[in-house]
SEDREN-20393 format. One record per residue: residue in one letter; chain; x, y, z of N, C-alpha, C in turn. Coordinates in steps of 0.2 Angstrom, whole numbers. Example, Ala and Ser with C-alpha at 12.3 -4.5 7.8 and 13.67 -1.06 7.14 Angstrom:
BEGIN
ATOM aa ch n.east n.north  n.up ca.east ca.north ca.up c.east c.north  c.up
ATOM  A  A     66     -28    39      62      -22    39     66     -16    39
ATOM  S  A     64     -11    35      68       -5    36     64       0    39
//
This chain:
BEGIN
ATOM aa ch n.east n.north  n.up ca.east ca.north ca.up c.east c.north  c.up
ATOM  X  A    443     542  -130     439      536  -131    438     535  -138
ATOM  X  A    439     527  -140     437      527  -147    430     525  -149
ATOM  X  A    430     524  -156     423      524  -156    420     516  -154
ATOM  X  A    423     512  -154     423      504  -151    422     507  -142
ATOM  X  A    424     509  -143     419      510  -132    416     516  -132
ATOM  X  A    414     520  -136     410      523  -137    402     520  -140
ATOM  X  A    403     514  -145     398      510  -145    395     506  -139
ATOM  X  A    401     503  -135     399      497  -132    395     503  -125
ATOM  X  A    396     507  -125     394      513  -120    387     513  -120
ATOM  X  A    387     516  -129     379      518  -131    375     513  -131
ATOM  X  A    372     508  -129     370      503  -128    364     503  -123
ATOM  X  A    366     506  -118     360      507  -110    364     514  -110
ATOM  X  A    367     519  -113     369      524  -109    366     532  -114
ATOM  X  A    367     535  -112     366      543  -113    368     546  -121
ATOM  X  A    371     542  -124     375      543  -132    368     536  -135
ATOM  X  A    364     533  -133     362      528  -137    358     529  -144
ATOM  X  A    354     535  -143     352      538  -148    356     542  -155
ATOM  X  A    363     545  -153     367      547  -154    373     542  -160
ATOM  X  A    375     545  -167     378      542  -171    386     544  -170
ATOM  X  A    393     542  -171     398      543  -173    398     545  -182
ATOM  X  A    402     550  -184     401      551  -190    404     544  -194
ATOM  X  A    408     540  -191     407      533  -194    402     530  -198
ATOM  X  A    397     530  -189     392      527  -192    387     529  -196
ATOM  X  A    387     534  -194     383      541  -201    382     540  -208
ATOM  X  A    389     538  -205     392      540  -216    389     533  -218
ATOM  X  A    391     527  -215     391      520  -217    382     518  -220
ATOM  X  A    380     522  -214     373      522  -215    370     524  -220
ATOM  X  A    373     531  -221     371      533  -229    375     534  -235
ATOM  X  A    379     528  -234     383      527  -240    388     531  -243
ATOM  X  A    391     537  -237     396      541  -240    402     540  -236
ATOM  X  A    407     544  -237     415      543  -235    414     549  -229
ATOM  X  A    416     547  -225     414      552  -218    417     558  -221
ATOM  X  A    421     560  -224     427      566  -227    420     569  -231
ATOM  X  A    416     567  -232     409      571  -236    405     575  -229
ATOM  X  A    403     569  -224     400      573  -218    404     579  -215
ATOM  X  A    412     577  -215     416      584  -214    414     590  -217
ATOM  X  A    415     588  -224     415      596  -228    409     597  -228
ATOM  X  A    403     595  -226     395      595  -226    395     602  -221
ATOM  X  A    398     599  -214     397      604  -208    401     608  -209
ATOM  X  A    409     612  -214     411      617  -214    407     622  -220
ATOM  X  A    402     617  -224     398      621  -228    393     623  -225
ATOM  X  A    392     622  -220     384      622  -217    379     619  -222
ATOM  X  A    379     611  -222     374      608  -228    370     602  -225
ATOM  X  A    378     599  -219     374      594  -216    368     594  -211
ATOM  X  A    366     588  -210     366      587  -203    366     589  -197
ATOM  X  A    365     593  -192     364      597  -183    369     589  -181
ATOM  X  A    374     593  -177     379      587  -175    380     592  -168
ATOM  X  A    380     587  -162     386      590  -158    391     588  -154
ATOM  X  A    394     590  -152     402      589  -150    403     588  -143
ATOM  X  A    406     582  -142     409      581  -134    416     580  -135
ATOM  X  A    418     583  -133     427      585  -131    429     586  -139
ATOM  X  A    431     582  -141     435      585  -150    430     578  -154
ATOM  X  A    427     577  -152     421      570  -157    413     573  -159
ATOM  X  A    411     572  -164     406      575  -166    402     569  -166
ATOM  X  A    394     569  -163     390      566  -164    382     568  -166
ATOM  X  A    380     565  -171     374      565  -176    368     562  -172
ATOM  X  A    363     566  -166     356      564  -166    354     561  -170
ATOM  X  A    350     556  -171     346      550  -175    341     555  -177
ATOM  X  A    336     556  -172     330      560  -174    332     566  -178
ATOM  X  A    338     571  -179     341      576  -182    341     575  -186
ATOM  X  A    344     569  -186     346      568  -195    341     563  -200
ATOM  X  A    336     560  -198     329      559  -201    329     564  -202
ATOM  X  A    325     571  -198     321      577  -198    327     582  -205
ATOM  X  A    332     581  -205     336      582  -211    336     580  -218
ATOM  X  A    335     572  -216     333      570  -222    325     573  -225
ATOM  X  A    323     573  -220     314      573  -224    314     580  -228
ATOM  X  A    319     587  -223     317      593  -226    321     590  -234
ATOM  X  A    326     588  -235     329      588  -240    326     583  -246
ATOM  X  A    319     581  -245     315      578  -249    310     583  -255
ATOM  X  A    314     581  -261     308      587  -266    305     584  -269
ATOM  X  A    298     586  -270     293      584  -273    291     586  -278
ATOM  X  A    289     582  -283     287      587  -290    281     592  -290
ATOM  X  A    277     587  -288     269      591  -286    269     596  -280
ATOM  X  A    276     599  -279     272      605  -276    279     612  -280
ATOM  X  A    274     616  -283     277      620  -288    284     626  -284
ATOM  X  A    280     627  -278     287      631  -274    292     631  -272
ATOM  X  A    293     624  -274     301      622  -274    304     617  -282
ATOM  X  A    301     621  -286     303      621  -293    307     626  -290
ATOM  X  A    312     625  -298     320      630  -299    315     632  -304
ATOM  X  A    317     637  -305     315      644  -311    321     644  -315
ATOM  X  A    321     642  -321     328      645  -326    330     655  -326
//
C-alpha cells in the first residue's frame, strides 16, 4: 500500500491520527532520510510499524516536541562547561 491510499484510508479509518514519515518530515521541514537516521540514533520521535511502514502518532510527536523544548529560566537544564 502506498502512501496515496494509505491517506485516502486515514480519513474515517484507524491510521487517522497516525503520520507517514512523509508527512512528518513535510510537516517539520526536514528530509524524511533525517527521521531515518533519527530512529537508528534513538533521538526521534516513538513511531510504529505495520508490515515494513512506519508510522508517527500525532499526540507522540507533539509530547516529543515539548520534552525537546529548553528553557532558559530553569537552571537544570543548563550545560555546565
Amino acid at each position: 500500500m502506498d502512501t496515496a491510499q494509505v491517506a485516502s484510508l486515514a480519513g474515517g479509518s484507524i491510521l487517522a491520527d497516525y503520520l507517514t514519515p512523509e508527512q512528518l518530515a513535510a510537516e517539520l521541514g526536514i528530509a524524511k532520510r533525517t527521521l531515518d537516521r533519527w530512529h537508528v540514533c534513538r533521538q526521534g520521535p516513538p513511531r510504529t510499524t505495520i508490515g515494513r511502514t512506519p508510522y508517527y502518532r500525532r499526540d507522540s510527536v507533539e509530547k516529543w516536541l515539548a520534552d525537546r523544548e529548553r528553557g532558559f529560566d530553569n537552571p537544570s537544564r543548563r550545560r555546565r562547561a
